[in-house]
C-alpha positions as CSV (number, residue, x, y, z in Angstrom):
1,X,-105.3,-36.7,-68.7
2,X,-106.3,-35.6,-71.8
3,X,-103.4,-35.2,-74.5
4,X,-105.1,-31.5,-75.3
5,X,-106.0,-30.2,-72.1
6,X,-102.2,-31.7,-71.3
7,X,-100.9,-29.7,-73.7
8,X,-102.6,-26.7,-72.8
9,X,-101.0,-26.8,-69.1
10,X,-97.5,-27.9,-70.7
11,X,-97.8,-24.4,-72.4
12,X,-99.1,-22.2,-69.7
13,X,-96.7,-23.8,-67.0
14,X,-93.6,-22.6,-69.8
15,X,-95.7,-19.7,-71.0
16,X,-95.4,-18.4,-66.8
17,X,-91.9,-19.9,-66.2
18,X,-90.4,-16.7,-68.4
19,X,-88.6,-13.7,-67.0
20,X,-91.2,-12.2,-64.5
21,X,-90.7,-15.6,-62.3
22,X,-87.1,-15.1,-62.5
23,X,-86.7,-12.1,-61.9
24,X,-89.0,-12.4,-58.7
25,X,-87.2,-15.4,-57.5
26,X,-83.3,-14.5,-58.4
27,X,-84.1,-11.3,-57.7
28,X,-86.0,-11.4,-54.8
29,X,-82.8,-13.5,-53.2
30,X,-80.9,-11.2,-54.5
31,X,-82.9,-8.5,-52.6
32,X,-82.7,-10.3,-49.3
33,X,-79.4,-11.2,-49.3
34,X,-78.1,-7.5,-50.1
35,X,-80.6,-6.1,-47.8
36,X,-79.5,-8.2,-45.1
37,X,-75.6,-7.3,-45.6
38,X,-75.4,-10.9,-45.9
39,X,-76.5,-12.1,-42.5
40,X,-77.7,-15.1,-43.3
41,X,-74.4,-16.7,-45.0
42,X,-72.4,-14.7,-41.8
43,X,-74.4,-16.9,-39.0
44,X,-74.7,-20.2,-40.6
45,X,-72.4,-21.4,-37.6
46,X,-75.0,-20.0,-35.3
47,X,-77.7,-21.5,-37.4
48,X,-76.0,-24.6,-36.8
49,X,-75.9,-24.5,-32.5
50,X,-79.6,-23.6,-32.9
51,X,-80.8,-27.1,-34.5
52,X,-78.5,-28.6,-32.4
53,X,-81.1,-27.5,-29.6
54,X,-79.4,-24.9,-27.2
55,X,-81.4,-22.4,-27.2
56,X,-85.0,-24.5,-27.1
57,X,-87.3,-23.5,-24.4
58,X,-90.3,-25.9,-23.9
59,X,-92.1,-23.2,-22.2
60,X,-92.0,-20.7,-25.7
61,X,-94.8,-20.3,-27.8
62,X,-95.3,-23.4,-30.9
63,X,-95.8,-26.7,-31.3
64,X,-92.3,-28.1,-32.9
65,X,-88.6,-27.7,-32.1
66,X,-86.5,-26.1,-34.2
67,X,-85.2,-30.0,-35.1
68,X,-88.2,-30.8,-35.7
69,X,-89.5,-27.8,-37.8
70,X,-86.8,-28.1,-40.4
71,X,-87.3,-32.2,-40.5
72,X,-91.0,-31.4,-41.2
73,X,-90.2,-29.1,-43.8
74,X,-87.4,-31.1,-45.3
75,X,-89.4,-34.6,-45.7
76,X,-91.3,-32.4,-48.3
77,X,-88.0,-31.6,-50.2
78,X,-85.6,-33.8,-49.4
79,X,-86.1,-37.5,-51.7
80,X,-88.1,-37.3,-55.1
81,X,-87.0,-33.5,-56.0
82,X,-83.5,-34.5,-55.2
83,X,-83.9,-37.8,-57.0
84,X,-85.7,-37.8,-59.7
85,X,-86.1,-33.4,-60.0
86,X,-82.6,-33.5,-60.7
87,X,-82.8,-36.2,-63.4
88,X,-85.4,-34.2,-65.2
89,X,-83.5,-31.1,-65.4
90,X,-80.7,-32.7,-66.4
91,X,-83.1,-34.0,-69.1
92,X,-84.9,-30.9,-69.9
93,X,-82.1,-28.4,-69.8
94,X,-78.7,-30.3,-69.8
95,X,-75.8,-30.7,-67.2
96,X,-75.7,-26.5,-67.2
97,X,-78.9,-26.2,-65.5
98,X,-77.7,-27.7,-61.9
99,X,-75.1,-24.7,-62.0
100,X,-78.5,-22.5,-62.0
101,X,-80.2,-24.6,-59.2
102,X,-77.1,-23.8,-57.1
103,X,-77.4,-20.0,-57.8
104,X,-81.0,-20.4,-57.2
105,X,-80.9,-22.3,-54.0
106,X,-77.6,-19.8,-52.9
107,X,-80.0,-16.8,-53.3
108,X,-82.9,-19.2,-51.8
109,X,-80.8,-19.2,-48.4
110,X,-81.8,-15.5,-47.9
111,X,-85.5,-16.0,-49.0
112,X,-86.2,-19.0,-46.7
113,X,-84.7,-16.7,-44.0
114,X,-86.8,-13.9,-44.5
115,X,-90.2,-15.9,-44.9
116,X,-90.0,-18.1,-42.0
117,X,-88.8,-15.5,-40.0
118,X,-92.0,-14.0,-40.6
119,X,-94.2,-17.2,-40.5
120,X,-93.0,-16.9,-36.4
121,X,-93.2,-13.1,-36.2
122,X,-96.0,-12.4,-37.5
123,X,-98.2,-15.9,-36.6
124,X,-102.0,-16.3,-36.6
125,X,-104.9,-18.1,-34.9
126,X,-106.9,-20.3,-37.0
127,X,-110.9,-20.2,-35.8
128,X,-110.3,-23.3,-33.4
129,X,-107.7,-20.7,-31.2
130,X,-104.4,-22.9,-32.7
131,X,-101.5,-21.1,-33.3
132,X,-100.3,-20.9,-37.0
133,X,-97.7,-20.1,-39.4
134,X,-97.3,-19.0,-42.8
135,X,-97.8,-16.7,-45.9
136,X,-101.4,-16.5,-45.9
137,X,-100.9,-15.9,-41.9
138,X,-98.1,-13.6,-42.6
139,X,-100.1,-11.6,-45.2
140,X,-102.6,-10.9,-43.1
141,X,-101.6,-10.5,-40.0
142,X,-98.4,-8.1,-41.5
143,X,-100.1,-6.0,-43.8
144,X,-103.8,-6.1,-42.7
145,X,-107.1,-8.0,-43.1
146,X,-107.8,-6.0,-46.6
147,X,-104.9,-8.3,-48.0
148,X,-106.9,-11.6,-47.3
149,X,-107.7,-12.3,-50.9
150,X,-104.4,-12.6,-51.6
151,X,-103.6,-14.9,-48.8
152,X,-106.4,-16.9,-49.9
153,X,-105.2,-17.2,-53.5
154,X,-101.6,-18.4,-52.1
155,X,-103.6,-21.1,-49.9
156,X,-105.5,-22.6,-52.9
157,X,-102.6,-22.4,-54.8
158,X,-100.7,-24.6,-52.3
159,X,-103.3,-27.1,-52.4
160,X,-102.1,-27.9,-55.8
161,X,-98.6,-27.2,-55.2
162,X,-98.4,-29.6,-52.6
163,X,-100.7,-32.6,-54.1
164,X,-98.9,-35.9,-54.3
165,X,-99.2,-36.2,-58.0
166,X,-95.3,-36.1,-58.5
167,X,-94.8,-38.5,-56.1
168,X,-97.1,-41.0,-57.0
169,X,-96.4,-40.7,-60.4
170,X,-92.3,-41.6,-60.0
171,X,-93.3,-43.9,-57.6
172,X,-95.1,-45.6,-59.9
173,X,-93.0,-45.3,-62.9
174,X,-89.6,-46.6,-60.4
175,X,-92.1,-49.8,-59.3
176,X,-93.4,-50.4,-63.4
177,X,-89.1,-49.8,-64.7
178,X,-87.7,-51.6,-62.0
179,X,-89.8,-54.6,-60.6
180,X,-92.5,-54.8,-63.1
181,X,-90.5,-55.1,-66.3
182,X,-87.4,-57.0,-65.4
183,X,-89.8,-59.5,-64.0
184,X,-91.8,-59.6,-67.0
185,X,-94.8,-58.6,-65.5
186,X,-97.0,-56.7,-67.9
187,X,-96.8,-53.0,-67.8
188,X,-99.8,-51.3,-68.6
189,X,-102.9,-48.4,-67.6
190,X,-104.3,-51.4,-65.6
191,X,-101.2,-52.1,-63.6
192,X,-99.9,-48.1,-63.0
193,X,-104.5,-47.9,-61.5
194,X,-103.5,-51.0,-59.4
195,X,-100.0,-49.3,-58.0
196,X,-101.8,-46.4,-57.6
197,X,-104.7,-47.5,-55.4
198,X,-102.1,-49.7,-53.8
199,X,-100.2,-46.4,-52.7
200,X,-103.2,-44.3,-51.8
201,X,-104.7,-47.2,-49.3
202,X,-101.1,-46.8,-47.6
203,X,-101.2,-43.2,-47.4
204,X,-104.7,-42.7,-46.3
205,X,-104.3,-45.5,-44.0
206,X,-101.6,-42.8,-42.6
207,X,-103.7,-39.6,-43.3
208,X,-106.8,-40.3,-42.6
209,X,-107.1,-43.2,-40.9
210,X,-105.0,-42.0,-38.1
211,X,-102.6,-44.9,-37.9
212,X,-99.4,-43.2,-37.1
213,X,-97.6,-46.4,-36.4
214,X,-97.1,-46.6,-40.5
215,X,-95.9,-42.9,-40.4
216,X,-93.4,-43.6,-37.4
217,X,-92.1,-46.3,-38.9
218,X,-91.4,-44.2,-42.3
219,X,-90.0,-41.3,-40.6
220,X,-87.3,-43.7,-38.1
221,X,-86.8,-45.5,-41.9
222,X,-86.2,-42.2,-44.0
223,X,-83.1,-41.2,-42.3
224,X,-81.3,-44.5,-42.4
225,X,-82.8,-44.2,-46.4
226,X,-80.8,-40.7,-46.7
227,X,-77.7,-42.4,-44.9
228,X,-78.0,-45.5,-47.7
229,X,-78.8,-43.2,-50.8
230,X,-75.7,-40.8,-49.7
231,X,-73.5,-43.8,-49.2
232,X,-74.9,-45.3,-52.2
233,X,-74.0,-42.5,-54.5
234,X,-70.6,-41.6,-52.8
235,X,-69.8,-45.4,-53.9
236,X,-70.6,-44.4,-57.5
237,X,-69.0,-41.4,-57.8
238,X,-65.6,-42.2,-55.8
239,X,-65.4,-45.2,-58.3
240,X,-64.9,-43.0,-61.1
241,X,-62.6,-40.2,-59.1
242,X,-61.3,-39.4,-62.5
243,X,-64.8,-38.4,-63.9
244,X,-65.4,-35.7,-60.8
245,X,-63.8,-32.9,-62.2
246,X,-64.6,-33.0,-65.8
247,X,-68.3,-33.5,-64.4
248,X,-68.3,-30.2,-63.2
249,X,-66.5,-28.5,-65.6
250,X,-69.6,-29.7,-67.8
251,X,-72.3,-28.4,-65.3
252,X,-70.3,-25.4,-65.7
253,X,-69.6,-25.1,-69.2
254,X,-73.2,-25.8,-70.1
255,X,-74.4,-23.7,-67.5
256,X,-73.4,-21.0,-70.1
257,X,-73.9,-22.3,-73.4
258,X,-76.8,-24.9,-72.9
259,X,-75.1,-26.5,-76.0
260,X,-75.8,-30.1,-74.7
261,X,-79.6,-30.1,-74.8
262,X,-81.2,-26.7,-75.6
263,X,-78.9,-26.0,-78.7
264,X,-77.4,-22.4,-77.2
265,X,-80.5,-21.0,-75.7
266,X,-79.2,-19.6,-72.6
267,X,-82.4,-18.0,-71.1
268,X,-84.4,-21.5,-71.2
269,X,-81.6,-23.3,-69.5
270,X,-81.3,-20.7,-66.5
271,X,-85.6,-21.0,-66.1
272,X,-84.8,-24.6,-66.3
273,X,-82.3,-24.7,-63.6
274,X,-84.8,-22.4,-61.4
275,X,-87.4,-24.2,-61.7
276,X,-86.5,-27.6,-61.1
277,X,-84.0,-25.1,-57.8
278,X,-88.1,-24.4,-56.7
279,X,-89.2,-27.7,-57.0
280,X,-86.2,-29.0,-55.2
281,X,-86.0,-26.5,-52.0
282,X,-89.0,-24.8,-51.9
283,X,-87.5,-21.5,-51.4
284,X,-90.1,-18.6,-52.0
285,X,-93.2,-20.8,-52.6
286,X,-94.2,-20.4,-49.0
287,X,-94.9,-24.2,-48.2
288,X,-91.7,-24.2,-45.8
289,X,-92.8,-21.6,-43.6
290,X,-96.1,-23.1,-43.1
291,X,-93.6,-25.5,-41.2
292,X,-91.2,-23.3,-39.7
293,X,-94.2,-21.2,-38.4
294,X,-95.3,-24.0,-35.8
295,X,-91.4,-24.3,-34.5
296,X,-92.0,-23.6,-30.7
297,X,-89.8,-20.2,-30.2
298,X,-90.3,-17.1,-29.3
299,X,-87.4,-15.7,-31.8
300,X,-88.7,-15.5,-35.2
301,X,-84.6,-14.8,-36.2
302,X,-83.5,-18.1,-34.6
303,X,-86.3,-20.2,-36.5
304,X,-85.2,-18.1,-40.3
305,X,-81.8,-19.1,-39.6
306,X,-82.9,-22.6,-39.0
307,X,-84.8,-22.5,-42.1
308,X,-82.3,-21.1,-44.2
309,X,-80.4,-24.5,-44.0
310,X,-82.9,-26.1,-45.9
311,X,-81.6,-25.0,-49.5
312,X,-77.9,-25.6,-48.6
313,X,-78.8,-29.3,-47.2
314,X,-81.5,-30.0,-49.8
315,X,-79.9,-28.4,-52.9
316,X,-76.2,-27.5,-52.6
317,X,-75.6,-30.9,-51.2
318,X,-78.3,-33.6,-52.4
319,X,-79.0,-32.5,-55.5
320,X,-75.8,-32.2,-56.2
321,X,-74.7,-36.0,-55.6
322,X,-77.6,-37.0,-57.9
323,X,-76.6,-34.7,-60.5
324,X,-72.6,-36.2,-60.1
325,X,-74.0,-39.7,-60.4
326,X,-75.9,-38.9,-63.6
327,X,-73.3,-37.4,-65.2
328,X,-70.3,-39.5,-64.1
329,X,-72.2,-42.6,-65.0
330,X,-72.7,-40.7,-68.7
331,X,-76.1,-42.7,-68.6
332,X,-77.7,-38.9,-69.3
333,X,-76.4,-38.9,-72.8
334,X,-76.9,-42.5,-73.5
335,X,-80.1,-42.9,-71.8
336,X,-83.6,-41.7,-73.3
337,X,-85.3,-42.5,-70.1
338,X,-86.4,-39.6,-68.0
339,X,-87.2,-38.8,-64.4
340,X,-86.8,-41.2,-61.9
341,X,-86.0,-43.8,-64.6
342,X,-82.9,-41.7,-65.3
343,X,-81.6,-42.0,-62.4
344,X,-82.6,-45.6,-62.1
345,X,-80.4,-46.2,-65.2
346,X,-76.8,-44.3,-63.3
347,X,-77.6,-46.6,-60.3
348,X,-77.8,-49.8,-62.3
349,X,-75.1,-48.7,-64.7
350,X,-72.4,-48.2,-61.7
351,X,-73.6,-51.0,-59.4
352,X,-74.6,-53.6,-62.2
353,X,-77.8,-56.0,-60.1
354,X,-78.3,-54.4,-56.9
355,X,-77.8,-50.3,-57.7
356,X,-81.1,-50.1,-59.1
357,X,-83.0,-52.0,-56.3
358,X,-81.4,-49.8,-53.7
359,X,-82.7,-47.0,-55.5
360,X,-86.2,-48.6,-55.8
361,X,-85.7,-48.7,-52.0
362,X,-84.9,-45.3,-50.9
363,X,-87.6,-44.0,-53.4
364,X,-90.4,-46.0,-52.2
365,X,-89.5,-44.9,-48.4
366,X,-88.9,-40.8,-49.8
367,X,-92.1,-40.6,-51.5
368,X,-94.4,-42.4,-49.2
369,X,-92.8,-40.1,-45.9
370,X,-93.7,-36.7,-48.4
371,X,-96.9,-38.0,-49.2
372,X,-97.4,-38.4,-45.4
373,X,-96.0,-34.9,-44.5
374,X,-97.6,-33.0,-47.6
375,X,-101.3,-32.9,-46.2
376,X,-99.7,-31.1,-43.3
377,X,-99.8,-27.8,-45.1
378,X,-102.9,-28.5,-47.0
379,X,-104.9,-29.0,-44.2
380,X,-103.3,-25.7,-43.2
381,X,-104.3,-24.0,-46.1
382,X,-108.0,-24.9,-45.9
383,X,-108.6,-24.3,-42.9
384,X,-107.0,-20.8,-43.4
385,X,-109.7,-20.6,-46.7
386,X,-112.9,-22.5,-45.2
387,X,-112.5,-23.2,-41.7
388,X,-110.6,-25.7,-39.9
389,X,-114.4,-27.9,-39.2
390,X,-113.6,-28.6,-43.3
391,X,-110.3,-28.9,-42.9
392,X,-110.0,-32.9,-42.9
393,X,-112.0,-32.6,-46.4
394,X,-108.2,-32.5,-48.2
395,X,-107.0,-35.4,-46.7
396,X,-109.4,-37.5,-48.6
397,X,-109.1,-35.1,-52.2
398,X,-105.2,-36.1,-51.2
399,X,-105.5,-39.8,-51.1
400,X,-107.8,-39.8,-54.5
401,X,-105.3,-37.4,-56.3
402,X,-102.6,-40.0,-56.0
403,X,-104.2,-42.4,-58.1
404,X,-104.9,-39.2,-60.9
405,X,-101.0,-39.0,-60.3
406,X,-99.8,-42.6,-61.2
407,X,-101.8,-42.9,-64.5
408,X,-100.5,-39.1,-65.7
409,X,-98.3,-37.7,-68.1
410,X,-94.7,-36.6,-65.8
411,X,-94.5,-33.8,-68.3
412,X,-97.9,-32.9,-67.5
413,X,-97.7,-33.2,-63.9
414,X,-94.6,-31.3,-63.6
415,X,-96.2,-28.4,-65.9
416,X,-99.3,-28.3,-63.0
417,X,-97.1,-28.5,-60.3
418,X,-94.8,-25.6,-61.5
419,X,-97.9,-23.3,-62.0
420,X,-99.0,-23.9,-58.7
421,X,-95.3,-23.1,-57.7
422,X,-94.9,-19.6,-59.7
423,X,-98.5,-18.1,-58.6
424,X,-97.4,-19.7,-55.0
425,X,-94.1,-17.7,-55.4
426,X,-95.9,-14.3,-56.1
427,X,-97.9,-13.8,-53.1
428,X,-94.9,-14.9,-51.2
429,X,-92.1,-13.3,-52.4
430,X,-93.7,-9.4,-52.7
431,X,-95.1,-9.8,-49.3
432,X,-91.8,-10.8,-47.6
433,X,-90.2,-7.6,-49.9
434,X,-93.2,-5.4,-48.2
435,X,-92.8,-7.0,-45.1
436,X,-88.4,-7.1,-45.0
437,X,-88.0,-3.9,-42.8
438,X,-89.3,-5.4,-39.9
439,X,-87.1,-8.6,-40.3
440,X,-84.4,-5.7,-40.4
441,X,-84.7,-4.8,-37.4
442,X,-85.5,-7.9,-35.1
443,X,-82.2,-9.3,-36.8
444,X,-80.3,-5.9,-36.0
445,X,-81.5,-6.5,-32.4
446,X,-81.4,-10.4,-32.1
447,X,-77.4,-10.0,-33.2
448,X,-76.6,-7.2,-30.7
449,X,-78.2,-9.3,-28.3
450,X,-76.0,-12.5,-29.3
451,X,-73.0,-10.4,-29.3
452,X,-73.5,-8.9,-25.9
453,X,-74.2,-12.6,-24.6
454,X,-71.2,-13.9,-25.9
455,X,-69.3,-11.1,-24.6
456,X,-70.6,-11.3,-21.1
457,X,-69.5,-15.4,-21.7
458,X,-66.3,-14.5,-21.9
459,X,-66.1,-12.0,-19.5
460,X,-67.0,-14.5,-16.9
461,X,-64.7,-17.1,-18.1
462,X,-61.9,-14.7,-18.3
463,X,-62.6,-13.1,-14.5
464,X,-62.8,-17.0,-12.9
């Protein structure tokens, strides 16, 4: 890209990251969790038995267990935003701002409950008689056919929201830092083209191609990658068990001064925080529900609760161990490296050798399995816009983007990618507010109904 056309995205991306977004996303989780009397925080136990998978039906309407629903949805957030999104807010905004992604994603509980309740209540058919799910679904078939422009404007949006430029570009930038360099192979343009064609031949043989055997082998791979990563950073964090309290009391410290990076401005490190909360869990951009909208159920209240695991697992959790590792490790002070680098630099600094190729590991394996699952809901969204005969079109603008992606500027990326996000969020987040009386009211009868059930349970077990 272009260093002025860059600059010119850097600027609007910041220039629409100010106080409206906030106030729609903090806000608007604030709203649902309020409006709700905190439901969704009460049933997290219940939320819990549902993914375990009592209370699936095979003979209910969708395409995807509630399991499977939530997996779909979290191989889009869980790896590069917890891995390298946490390294560049740390970066960007300090230690503080990981105290906002946790308000964020605590609110974001609330809003991924409301909006994939919806995707289920109020789903669509797409012009080949498929059942879907999702904003643009939700906006239409909840407030009318009058609204379609705007469901139309969240669907182009999320084209670009969920293009693999990120991926591909700390992909690339973990292969150039880690193997490439240390082996003195040359870094250069040439080399970050020949990684990126490299990638997108793997992912389209996936996407468009139609060999699933690659994507199989990915997804059986990603959790045992989750299991090594956790156990990885659990290692580096343990190792220093005198570090783990003053490393939060630095998250939180900073969370309210921003004195380690942003000099004191307090406002910039809470959009900071948010953003990179967005970019991490997805709450209120409306690609989750996309997702959750397939989940075979006829309980739109049993899939939100489902969904509103997502922020805890993803944010609360993940993120979290990243952030610990970072810090701990101090390599975020000492370091000038950014993004997945960043992180690269904590692994290798606590496990001297190995830590950093463990890293290049799990990263390759979490950004190829979101580059698989990402033209999921972009094939969604144009067949929602043009048709589903055009659908496959994105599959292929997918694969080409990727190579765009490893030969960009992160900040630049990251500034496209968070515009896509805010006007994503918009759409989104005032629809489900229009829309939250009816999510009222199928969760005050969905509880009664639980209660009575687990009353009637207990009558019977009390009378034999």
């Amino acid at each position: 890209m272009l260093d002025n056309p860059g600059e010119l995205i850097i600027k609007i991306s910041d220039g629409i990251w100010g106080a409206p977004i906030l106030i729609l996303l903090l806000g608007g989780g604030f709203y649902f969790l309020v409006y709700s009397r905190l439901a969704p925080l009460r049933y997290i136990g219940h939320a819990l038995q549902i993914l375990t998978g009592k209370y699936d039906d095979p003979n209910e309407a969708g395409q995807l267990r509630h399991y499977q629903a939530l997996s779909t949805a979290l191989a889009g957030t869980v790896g590069m935003g917890n891995v390298s999104g946490v390294a560049v807010a740390i970066t960007m905004g300090g230690p503080g701002a990981i105290f906002w992604m946790w308000v964020s994603a605590l609110l974001g509980v609330s809003t991924k409950f409301f909006t994939c309740t919806l995707a289920v209540m109020f789903r669509g058919k797409d012009d080949a008689g498929e059942i879907q799910g999702g904003p643009m679904y939700y906006i239409t078939e909840g407030l009318g056919k009058n609204w379609r422009p705007l469901a139309v404007f969240f669907a182009l949006m999320a084209m670009i929201g969920v293009s693999p430029l990120f991926q591909a570009n700390q992909l690339t930038q973990m292969i150039r830092d880690v193997i490439l360099v240390p082996n003195n192979i040359e870094a250069s343009f040439t080399s970050n083209i020949v990684t990126g064609i490299i990638i997108s031949i793997l992912v389209g043989l996936v996407v468009i191609g139609g060999i699933k055997r690659i994507g199989k082998v990915t997804g059986r791979l990603v959790p045992t990658m989750v299991v090594v990563y956790t156990i990885t950073v659990f290692f580096i964090i343990f190792s220093n068990t005198s570090a783990i309290i003053p490393a939060f009391k630095t998250i939180i410290a900073d969370a309210f001064t921003g004195n380690a990076v942003l000099g004191g401005s307090l406002g910039a490190i809470i959009i900071t925080g948010v953003r990179r909360a967005a970019f991490s869990n997805e709450a209120g951009l409306g690609t989750a529900p996309m997702a959750h909208g397939a989940a075979k159920t006829n309980e739109p209240i049993r899939e939100g609760l489902v969904a509103m695991l997502g922020p805890i697992i993803d944010t609360i959790i993940v993120c979290t161990m990243t952030a610990l590792a970072i810090i701990i490790t101090n390599t975020w002070q000492e370091s000038s490296a950014d993004g997945i680098t960043l992180t690269a630099h904590a692994f290798d600094s606590a496990i001297p050798v190995y830590g950093k190729y463990i890293l290049a590991t799990c990263v390759i394996f979490f950004s190829m399995s979101t580059m698989f699952a990402f033209p999921y809901y972009g094939v969604k969204c144009l067949g929602f816009v043009a048709g589903t005969k055009y659908q496959h079109i994105y599959n292929y603008l997918f694969v080409a983007v990727i190579i765009l992606g490893a030969v960009s500027n992160l900040r630049v990326i990251i500034g496209l990618i968070d515009i896509a996000f805010a006007l994503m969020a918009f759409p989104t987040v005032i629809t489900t507010i229009l829309l939250s009386p009816y999510v009222k009211r199928a969760a005050k009868d969905y509880f009664l109904r639980l209660k009575a059930e687990k009353l009637l349970v207990k009558r019977t077990r009390n009378n034999a």
